[in-house]
DSSP file (Angstrom, degrees, kcal/mol; ACC not computed):
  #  RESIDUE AA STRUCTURE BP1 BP2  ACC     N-H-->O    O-->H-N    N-H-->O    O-->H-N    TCO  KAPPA ALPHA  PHI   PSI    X-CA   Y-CA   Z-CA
    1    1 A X              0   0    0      0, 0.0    26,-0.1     0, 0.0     2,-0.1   0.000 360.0 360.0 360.0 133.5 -101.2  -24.0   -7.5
    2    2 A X        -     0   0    0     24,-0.4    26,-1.2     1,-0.1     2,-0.6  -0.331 360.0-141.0 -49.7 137.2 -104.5  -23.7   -9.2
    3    3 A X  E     -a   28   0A   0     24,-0.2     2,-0.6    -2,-0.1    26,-0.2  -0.775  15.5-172.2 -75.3 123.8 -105.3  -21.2  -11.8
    4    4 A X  E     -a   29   0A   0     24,-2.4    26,-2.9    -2,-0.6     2,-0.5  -0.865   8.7-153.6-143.0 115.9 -108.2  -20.1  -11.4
    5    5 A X  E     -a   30   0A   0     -2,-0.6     2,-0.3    24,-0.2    26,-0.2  -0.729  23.1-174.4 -92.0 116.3 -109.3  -17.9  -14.3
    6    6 A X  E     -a   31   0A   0     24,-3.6    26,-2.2    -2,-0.5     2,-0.4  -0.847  46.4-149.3-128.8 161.0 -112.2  -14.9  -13.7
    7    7 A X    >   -     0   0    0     -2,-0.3     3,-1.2    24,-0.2     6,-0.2  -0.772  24.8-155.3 -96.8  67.0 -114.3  -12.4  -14.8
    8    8 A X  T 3  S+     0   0    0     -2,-0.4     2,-0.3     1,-0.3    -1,-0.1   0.632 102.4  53.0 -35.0 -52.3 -114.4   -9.7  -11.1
    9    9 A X  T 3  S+     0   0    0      1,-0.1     2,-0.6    -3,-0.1    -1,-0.3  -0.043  91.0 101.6 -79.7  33.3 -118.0   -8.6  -12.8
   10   10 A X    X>  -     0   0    0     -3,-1.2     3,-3.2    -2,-0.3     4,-1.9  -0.797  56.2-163.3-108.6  64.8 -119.2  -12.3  -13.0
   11   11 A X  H 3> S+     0   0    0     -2,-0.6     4,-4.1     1,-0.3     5,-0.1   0.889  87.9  56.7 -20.8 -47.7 -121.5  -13.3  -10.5
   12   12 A X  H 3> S+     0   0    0      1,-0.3     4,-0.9     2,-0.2    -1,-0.3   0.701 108.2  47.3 -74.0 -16.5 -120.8  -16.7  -11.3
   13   13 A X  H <> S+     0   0    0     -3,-3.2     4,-0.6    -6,-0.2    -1,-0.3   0.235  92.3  68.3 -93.5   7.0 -117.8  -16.3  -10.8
   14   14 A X  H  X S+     0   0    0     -4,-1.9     4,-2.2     2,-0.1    -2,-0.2   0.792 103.3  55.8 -77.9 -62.0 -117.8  -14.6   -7.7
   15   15 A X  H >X S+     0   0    0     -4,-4.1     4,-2.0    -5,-0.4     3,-0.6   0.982 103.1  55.8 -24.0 -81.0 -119.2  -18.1   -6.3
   16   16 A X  H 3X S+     0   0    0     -4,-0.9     4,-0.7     1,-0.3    -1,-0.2   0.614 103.9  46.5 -30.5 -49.7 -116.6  -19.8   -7.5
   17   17 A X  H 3X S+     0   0    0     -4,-0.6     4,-1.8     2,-0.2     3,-0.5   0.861 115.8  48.0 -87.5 -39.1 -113.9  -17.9   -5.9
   18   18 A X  H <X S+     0   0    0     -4,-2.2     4,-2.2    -3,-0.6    -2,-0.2   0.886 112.4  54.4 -54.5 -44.9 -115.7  -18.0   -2.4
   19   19 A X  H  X S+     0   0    0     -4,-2.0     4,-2.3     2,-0.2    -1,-0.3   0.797 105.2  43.7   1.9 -80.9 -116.1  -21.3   -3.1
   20   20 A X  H  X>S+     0   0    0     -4,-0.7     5,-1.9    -3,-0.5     4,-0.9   0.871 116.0  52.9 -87.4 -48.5 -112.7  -22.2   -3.6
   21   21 A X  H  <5S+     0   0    0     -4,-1.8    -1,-0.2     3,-0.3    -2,-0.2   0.692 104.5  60.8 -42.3 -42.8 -111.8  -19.8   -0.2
   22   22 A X  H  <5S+     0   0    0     -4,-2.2    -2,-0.3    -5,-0.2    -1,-0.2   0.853 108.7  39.2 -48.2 -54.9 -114.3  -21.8    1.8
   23   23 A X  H  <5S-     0   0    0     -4,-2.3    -2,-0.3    -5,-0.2    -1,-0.2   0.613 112.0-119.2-105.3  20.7 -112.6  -24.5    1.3
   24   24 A X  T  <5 +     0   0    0     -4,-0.9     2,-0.5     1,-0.3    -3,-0.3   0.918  47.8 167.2 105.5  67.0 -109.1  -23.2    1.6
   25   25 A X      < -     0   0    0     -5,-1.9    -1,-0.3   -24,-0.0    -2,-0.1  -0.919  39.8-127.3-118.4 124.4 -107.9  -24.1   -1.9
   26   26 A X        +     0   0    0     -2,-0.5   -24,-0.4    -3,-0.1     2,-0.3  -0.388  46.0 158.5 -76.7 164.8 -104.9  -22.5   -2.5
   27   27 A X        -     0   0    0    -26,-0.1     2,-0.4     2,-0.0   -24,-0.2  -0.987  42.5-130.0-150.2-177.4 -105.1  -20.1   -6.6
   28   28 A X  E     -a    3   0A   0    -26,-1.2   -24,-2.4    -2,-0.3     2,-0.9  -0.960  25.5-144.2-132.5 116.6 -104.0  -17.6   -8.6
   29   29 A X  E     -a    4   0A   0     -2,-0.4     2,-0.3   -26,-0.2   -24,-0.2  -0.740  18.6-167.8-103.4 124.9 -106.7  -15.7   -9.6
   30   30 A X  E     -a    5   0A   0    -26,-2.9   -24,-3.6    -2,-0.9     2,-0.4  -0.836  28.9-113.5-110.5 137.9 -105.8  -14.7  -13.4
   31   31 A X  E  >  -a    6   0A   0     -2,-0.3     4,-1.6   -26,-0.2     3,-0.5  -0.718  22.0-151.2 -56.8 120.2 -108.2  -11.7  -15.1
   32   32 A X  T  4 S+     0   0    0    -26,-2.2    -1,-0.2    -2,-0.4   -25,-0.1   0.923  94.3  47.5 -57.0 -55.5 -110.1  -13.6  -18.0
   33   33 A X  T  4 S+     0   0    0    -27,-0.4    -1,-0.2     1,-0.2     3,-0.1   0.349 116.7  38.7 -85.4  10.9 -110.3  -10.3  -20.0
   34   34 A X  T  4 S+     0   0    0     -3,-0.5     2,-0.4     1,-0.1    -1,-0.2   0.641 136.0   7.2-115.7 -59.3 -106.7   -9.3  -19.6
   35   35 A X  S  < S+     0   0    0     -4,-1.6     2,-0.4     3,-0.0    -2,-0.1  -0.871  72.6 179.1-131.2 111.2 -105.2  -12.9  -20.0
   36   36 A X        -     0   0    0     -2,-0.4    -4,-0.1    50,-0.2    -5,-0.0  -0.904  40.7 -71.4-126.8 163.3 -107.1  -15.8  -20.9
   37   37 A X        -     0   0    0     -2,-0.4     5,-0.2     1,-0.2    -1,-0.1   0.090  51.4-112.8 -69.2 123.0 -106.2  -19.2  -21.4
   38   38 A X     >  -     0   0    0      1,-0.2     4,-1.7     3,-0.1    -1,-0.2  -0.032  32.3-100.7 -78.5 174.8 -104.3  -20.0  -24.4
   39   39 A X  H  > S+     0   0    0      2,-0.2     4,-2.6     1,-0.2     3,-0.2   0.843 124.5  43.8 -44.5 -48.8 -105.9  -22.2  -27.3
   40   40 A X  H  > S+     0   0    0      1,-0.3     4,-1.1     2,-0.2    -1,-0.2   0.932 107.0  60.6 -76.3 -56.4 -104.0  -25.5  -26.0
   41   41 A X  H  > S+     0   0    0      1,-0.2     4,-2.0     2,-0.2    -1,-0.3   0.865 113.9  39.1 -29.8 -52.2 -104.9  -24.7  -22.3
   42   42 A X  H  X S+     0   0    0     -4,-1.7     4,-1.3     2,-0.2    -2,-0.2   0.939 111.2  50.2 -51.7 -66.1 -108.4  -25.0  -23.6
   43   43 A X  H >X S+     0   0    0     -4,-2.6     3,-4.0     2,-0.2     4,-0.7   0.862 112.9  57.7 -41.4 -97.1 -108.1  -28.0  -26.1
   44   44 A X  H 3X S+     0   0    0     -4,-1.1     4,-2.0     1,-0.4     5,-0.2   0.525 107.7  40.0  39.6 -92.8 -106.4  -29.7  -22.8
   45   45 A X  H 3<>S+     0   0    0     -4,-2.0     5,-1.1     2,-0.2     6,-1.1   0.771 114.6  57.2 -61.9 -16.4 -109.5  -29.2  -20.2
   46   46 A X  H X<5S+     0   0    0     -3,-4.0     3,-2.0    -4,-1.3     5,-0.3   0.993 116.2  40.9 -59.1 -63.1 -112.1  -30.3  -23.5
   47   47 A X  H 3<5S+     0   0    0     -4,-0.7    -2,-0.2     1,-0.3    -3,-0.2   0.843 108.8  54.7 -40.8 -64.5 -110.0  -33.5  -23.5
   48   48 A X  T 3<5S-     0   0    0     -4,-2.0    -1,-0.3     1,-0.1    -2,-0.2   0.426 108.2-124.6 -45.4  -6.0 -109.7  -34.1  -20.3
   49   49 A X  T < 5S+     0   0    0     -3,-2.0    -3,-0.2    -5,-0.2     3,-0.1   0.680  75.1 120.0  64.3  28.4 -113.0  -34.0  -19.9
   50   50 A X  S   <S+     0   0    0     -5,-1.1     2,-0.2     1,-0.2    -4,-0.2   0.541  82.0  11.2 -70.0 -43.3 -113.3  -31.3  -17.2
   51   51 A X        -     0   0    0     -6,-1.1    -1,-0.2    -5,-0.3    -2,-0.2  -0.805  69.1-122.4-166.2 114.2 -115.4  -29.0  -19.3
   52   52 A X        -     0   0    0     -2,-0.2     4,-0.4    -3,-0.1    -6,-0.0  -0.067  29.2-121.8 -32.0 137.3 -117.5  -28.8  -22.6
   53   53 A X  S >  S+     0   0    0      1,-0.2     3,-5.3     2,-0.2     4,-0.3   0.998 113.6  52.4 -54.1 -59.4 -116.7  -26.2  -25.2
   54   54 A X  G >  S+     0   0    0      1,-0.3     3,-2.1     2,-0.2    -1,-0.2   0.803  99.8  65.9 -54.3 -31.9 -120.2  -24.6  -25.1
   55   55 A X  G 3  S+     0   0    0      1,-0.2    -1,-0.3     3,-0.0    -2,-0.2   0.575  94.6  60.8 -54.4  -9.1 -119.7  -24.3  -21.3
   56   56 A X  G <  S+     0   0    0     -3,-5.3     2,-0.3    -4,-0.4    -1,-0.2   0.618  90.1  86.2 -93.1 -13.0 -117.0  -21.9  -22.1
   57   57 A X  S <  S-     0   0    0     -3,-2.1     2,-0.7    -4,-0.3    28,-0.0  -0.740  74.8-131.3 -86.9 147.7 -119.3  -19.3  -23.9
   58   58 A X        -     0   0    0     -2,-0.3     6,-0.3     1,-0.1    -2,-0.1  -0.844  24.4-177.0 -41.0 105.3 -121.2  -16.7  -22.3
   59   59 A X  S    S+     0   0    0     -2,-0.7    -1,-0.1     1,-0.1    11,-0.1   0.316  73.4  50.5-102.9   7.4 -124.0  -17.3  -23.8
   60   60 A X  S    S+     0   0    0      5,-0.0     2,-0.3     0, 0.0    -1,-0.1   0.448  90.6 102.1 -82.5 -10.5 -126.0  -14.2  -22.2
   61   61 A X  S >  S-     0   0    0      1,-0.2     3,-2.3     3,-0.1     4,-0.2  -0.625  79.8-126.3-111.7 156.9 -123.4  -11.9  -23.2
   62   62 A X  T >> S+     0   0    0     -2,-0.3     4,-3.2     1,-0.3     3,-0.7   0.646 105.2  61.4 -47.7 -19.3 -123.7   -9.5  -26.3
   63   63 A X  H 3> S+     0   0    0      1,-0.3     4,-2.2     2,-0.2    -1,-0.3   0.918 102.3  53.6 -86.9 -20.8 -120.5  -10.6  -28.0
   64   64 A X  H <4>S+     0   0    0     -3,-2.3     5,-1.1    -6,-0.3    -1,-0.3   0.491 108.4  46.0 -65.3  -8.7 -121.9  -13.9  -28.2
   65   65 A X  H X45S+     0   0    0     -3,-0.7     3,-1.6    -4,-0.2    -2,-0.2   0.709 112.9  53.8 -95.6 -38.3 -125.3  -12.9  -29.9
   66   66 A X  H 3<5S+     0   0    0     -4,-3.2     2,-1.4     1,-0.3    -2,-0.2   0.991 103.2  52.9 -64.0 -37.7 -123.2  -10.8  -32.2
   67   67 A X  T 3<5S-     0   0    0     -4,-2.2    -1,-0.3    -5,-0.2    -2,-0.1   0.040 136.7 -80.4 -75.3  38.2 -121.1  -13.6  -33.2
   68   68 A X  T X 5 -     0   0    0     -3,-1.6     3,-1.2    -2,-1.4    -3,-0.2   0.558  50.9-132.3  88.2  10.9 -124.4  -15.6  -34.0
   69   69 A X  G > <S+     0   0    0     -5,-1.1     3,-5.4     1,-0.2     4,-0.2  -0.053  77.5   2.6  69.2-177.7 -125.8  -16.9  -31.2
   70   70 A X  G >  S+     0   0    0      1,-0.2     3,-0.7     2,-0.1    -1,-0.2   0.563 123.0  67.6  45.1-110.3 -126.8  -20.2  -31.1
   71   71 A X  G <> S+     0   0    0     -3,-1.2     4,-0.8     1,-0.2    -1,-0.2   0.105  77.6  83.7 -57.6  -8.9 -125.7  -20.8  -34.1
   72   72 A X  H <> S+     0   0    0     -3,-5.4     4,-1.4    -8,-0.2    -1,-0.2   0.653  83.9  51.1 -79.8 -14.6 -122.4  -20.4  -33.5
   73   73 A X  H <4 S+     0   0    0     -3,-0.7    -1,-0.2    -4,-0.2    -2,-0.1   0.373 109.4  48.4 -87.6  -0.9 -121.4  -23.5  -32.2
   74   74 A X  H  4 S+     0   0    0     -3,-0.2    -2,-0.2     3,-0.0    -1,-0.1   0.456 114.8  51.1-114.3 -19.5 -122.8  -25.6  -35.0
   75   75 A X  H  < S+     0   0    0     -4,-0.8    -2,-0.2     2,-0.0    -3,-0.2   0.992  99.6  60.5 -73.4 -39.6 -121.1  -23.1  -37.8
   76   76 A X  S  < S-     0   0    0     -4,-1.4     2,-0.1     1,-0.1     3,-0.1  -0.367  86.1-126.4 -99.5 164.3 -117.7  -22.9  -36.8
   77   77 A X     >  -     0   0    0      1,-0.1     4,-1.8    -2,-0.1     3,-0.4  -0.349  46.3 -97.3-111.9 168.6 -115.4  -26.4  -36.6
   78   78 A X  H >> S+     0   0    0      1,-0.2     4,-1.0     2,-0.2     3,-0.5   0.999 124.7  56.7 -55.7 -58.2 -113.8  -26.5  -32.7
   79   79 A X  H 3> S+     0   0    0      1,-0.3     4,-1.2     2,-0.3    -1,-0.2   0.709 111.7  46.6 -63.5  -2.7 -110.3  -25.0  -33.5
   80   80 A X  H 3> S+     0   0    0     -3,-0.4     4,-3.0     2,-0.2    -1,-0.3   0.876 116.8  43.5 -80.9 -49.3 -112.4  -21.9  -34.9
   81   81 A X  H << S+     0   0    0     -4,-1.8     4,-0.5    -3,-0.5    -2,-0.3   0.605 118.3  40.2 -82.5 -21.2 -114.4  -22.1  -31.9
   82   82 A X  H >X S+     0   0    0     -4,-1.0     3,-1.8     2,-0.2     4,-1.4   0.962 117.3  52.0  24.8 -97.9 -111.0  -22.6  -29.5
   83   83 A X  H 3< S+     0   0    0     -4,-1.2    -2,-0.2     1,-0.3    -3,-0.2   0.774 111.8  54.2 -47.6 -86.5 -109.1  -19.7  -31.9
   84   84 A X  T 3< S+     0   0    0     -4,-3.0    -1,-0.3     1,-0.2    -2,-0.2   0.705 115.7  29.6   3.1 -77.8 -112.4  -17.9  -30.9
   85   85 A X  T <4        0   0    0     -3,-1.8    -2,-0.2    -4,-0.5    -1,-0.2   0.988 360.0 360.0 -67.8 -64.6 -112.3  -18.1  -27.2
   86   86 A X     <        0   0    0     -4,-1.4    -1,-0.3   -47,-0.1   -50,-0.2   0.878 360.0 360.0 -37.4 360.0 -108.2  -18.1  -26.4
């Protein structure tokens, strides 16, 4: 069964899950902000080539401007940025 990891106040993810209901795809819809996806889980979809690190930041939401913006993805090495995220 799919995992399908979300944010409820996430538009974009609100899509997703309709999405995924439309087309009758079975999940488990896991809370991002209660349990999200451990470091290796992550590392794992980069490789696979499923999804880009930077696609994994908010990059509208405040915790990402505090943490630099930007700038954060060209300061910190991946496993900082991975460490980061899990």
């Amino acid at each position: 069964m799919l995992k399908f990891y979300w944010y409820a106040g996430c538009s974009t993810c609100k899509k997703a899950k309709k999405a995924l209901d439309d087309a009758g795809v079975a999940y488990k819809t896991i809370d991002i902000t209660e349990t999200p996806p451990s470091k290796s889980d992550i590392a794992k979809w980069i490789k696979a080539g499923h999804i880009e690190l930077k696609q994994l930041f908010n990059s509208s939401g405040q915790e990402y401007r505090k943490l630099g913006g930007k700038e954060l993805l060209t300061k910190h090495s991946e496993g900082e940025l991975l460490e980061m995220l899990a």
